[in-house]
C-alpha positions in Angstrom: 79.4 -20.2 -35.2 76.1 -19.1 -36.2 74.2 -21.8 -34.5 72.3 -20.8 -31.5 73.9 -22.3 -28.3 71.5 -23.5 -25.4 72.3 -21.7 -22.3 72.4 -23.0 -18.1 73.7 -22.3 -15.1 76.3 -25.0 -13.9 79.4 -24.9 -11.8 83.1 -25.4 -12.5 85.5 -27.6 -10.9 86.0 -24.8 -8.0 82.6 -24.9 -7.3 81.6 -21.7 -8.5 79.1 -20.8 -10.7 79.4 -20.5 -14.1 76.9 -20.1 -17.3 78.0 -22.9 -20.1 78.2 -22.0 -23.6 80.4 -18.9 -23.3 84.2 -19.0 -23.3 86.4 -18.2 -20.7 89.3 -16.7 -21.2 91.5 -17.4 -17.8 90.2 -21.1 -17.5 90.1 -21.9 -21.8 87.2 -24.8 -21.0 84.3 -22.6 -23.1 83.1 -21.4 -19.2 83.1 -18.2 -17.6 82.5 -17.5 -13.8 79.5 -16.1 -12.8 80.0 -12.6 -10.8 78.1 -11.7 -8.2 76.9 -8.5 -9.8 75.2 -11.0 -12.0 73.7 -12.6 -9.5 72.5 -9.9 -6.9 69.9 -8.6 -9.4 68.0 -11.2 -9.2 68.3 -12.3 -5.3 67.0 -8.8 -4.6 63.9 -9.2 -6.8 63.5 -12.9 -5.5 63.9 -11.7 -1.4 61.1 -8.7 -2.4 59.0 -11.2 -4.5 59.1 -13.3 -1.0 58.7 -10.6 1.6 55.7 -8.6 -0.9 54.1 -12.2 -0.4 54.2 -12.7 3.0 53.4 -9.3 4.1 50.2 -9.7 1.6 49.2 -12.8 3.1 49.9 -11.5 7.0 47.7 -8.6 6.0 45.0 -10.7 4.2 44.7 -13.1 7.2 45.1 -10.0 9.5 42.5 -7.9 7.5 39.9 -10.9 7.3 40.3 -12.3 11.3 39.9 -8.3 12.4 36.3 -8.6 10.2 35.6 -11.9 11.7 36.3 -11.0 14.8 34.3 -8.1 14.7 30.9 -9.5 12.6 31.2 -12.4 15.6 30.7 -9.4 17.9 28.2 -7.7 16.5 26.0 -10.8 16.7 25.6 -10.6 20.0 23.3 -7.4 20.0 20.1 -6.8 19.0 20.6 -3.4 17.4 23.4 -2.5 14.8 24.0 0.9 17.3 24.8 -1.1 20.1 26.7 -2.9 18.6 28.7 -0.6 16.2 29.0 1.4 20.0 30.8 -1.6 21.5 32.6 -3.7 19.0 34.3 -0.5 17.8 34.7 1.7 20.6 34.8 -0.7 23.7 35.4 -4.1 22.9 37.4 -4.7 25.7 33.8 -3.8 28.0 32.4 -7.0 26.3 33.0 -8.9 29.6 31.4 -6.5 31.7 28.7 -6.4 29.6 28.4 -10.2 30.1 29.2 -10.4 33.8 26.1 -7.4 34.2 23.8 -10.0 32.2 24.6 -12.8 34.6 24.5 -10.5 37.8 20.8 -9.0 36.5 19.5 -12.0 35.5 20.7 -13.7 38.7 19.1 -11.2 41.1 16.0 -10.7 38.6 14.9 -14.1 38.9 15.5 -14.4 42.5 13.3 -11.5 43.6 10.3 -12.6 41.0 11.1 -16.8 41.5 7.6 -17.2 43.4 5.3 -14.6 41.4 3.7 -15.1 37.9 6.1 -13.6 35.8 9.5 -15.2 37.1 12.0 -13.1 34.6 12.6 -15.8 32.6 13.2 -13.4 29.8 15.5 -11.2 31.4 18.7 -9.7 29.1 21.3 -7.2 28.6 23.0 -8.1 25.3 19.4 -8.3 23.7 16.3 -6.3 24.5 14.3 -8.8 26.6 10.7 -9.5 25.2 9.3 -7.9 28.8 10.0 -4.6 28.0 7.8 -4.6 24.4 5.4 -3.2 26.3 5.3 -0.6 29.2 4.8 -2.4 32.1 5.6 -2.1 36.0 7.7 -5.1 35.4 9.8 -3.7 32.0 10.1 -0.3 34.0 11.9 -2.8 37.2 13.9 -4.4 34.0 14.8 -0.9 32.5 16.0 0.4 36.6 17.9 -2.9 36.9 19.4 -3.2 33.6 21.3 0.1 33.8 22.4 -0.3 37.4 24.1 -4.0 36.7 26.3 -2.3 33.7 27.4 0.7 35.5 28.1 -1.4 38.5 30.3 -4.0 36.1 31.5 -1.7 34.2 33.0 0.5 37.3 34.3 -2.3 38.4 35.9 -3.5 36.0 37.6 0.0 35.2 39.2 -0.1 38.8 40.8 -3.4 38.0 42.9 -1.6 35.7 42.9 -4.6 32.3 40.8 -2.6 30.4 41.6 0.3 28.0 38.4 2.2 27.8 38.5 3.3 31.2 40.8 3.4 33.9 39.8 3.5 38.2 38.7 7.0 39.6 41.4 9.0 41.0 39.8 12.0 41.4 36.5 10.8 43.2 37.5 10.9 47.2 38.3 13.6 49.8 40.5 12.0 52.0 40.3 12.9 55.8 43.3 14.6 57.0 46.3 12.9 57.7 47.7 13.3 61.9 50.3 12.8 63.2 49.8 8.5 63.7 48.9 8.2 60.2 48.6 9.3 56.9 46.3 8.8 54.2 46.7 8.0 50.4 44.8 7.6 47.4 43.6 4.1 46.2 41.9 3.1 43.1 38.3 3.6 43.3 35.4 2.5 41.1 34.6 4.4 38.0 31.2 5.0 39.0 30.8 8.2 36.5 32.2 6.3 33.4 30.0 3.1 34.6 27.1 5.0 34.5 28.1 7.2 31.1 28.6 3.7 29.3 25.5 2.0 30.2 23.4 4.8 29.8 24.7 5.3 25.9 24.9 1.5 25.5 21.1 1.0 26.8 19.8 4.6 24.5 21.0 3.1 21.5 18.6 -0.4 21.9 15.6 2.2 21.0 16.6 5.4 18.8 14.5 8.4 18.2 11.6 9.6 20.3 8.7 7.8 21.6 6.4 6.7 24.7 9.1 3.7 25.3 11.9 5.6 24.8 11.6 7.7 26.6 9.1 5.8 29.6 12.8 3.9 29.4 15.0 7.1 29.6 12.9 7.9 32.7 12.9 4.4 34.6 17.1 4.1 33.8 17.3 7.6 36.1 16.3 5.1 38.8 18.8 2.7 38.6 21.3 5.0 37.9 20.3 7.2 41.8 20.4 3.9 43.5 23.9 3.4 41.9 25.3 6.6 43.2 23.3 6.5 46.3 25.6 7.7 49.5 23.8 6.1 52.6 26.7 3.5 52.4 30.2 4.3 53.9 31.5 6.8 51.0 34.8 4.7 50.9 37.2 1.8 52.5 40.4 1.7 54.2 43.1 -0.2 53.6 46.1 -0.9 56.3 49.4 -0.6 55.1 52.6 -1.0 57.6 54.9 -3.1 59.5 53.8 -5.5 61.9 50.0 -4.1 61.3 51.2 -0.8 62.7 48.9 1.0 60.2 51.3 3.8 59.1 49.4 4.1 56.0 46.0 4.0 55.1 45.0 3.6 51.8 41.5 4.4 50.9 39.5 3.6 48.0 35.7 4.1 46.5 34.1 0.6 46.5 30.0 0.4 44.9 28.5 -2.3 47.3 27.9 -5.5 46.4 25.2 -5.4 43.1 23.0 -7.6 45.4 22.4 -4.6 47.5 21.7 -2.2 44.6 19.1 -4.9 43.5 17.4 -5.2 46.7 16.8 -1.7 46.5 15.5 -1.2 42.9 13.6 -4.4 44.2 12.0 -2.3 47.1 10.7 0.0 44.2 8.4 -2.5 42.9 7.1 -4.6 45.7 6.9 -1.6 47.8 4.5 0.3 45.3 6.7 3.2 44.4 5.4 2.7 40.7 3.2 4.8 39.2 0.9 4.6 35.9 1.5 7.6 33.4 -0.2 9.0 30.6 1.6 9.8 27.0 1.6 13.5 26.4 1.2 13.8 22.8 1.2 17.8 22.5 4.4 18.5 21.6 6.2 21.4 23.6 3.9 21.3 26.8 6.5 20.5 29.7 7.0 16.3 30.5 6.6 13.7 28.0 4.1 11.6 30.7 1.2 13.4 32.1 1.6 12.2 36.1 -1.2 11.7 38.2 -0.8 13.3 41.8 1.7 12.1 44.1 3.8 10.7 41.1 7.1 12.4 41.8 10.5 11.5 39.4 11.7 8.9 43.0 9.3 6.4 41.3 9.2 3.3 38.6 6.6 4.9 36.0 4.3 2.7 33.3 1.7 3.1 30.7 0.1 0.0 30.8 -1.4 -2.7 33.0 0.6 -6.1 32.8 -0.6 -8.6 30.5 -2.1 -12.1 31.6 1.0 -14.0 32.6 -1.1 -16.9 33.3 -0.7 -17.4 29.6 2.1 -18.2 27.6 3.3 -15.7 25.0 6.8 -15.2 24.4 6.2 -12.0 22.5 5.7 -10.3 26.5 7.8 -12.6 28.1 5.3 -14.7 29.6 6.5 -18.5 29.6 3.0 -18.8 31.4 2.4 -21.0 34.8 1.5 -24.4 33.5 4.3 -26.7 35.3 5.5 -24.2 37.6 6.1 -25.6 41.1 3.8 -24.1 43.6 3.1 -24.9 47.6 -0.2 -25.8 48.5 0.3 -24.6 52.0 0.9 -21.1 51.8 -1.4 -18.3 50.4 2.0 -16.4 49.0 2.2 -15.2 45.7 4.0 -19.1 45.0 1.0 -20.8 46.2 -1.3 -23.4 43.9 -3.9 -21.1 44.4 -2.1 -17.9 43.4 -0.5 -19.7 40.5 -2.3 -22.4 39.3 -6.4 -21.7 40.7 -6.2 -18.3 39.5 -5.2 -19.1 35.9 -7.5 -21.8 35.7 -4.9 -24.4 36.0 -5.3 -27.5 38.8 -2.0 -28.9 40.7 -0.8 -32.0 41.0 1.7 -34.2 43.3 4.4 -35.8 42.4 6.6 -37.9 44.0 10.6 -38.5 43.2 12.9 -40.5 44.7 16.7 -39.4 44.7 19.7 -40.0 46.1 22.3 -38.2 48.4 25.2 -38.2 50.5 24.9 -39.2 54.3 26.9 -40.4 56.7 30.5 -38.9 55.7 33.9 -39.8 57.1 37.5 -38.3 56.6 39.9 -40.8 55.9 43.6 -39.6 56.4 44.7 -38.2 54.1 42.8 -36.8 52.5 39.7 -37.4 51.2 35.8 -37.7 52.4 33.8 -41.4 52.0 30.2 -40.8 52.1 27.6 -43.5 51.7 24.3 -42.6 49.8 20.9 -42.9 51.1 17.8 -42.7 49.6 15.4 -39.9 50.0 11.5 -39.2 49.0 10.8 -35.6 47.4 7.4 -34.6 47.0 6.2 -31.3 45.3 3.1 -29.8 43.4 3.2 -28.4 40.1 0.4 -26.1 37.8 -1.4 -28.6 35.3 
């Protein structure tokens, strides 16, 4: 027959599958049974049509969250070097980094709470607007921000959920071990990689060379000698036995509490070990600051005199003094006269009435009933 016959796929009465239109010769009905060499051609190139699919759009989605994820972490800094340093090289550091911010900012604001400039502008992830300019209170910023990090950071290597760094091994000479007890090694705080990754993570905020570069390089030594200061105990002991018996002692490097290190770099500034310096601009002749006398490398350094923080101007980091809370009974730096007279401001007072909880009782079980009573505030702001 010369006619051109349609061909399909159909199936016979024993359910296999044939292709109609061409004859058969064991069944005679015009069918023929479809072999499963026939078939397996083309459920290969189906399966690798299927899996080359797939794997493109795993890879796709894996390729674009990988870029997300990482343009969302970049944002976070202000420079591309810091972040580029971080995003790619120590991700897993971003919640140190975030935990030093809250830590510095936390102990920043509480040392400065009464005085004119009350860190309001304080920051880690982005350069804070305080240190545009070479002040005494940028140079207690720089000390601060560099001690918070390595602290964090060292920290958080000793914890052991990180991959950047791991806890110091290597950092302790344990005492010799007698013949009650012995001694072995704990996991200390990686104090020399805390200090190595906030030192490259803070150099990379200003590039190159230049008066606050390096005024910055010179005020971060500070913070980093009151991190590895020794006057406190060098290391703590762990008990390890039956019963308390203290067999074993295990012993470990542990940074104090970053309250401590604050207080300190605090002492700096309050305690006038500052100094002002002068830019040495011939190249080649010894120190980048000319010092005056007396103005050793144990001391905050700055260029210039702080601004008027009496004034608002966010460009320093002045949110100025106008409705700050002051005390008109003291002559501290908080006091109306210290923050509001001086800046030209008058105070006023004002009275708020609030409510809190008095006269508690525990009621088994378990919960506290208190009654609430009404109280009179009265404070004095700037106007």
């Amino acid at each position: 027959m010369n006619s051109m016959q349609r061909t399909s796929i159909g199936y016979n009465n024993g359910m296999s599958p044939t292709i109609a239109g061409s004859s058969s010769p064991a069944t005679g009905r015009g069918v023929s049974t479809l072999s499963l060499r026939t078939l397996l051609p083309w459920s290969l190139v189906v399966l690798v049509w299927l899996f080359v699919g797939v794997c493109g759009i795993s890879s796709t989605t894996t390729t674009t969250t990988t870029t997300t994820t990482t343009e969302n972490c970049l944002q976070l800094f202000d420079t591309y070097s810091q972040g580029v340093y971080v995003c790619q090289h120590h991700s897993d550091l971003i919640v140190a980094l975030q935990i030093a911010e809250e830590l510095g900012r936390e102990e920043c604001q509480r040392a400065f709470e009464r005085e004119m400039w009350n860190c309001s502008s304080f920051s880690i992830l982005r350069a804070p607007n305080v240190t545009s300019l070479a002040t005494k209170e940028a140079a207690y910023v720089h000390a601060l921000s560099l001690a918070a990090i390595a602290h964090s950071v060292a920290k958080v290597c000793a914890v052991g959920d990180v991959t950047s760094c791991s806890c110091d091994t290597e950092r302790l000479e344990l005492p010799a071990t007698d013949s009650e007890r012995r001694y072995a090694m704990g996991c200390s705080d990686n104090v020399g990689f805390g200090l190595t990754f906030a030192t490259n993570f803070l150099h990379k905020r200003h590039l190159g060379v230049g008066p606050l570069q390096e005024i910055e390089r010179e005020n971060m030594r500070i913070g980093a000698r009151v991190v590895q200061d020794e006057d406190e105990p060098p290391y703590v002991c762990h008990c390890i036995g039956v019963s308390g018996s203290c067999t074993v002692l295990t012993c470990q490097y542990e940074l104090p509490e970053f309250s401590q290190l604050a207080h300190r770099i605090q002492d700096y500034y309050f305690t006038n070990r500052t100094c002002k310096v002068r830019w040495n601009n011939i190249v080649g002749e010894g120190s980048a600051f000319v010092r005056p006398p007396g103005c050793g490398d144990n001391k905050l350094i700055y260029m210039v005199d702080s601004p008027n923080y009496c004034v608002r101007d966010v460009v320093v980091g002045s949110l100025g003094t106008a409705g700050r809370k002051c005390d008109p009974h003291t002559t501290g730096p908080n006091s109306c006269e210290n923050l509001c007279t001086r800046c030209g401001l008058g105070h006023v007072s004002i009275e708020e009435s609030t409510e809190s909880n008095c006269w508690c009782e525990f009621v088994f079980c378990c919960e506290i009933r208190c009654s609430k009573c009404p109280e009179r505030r009265r404070y004095h702001v700037c106007t």
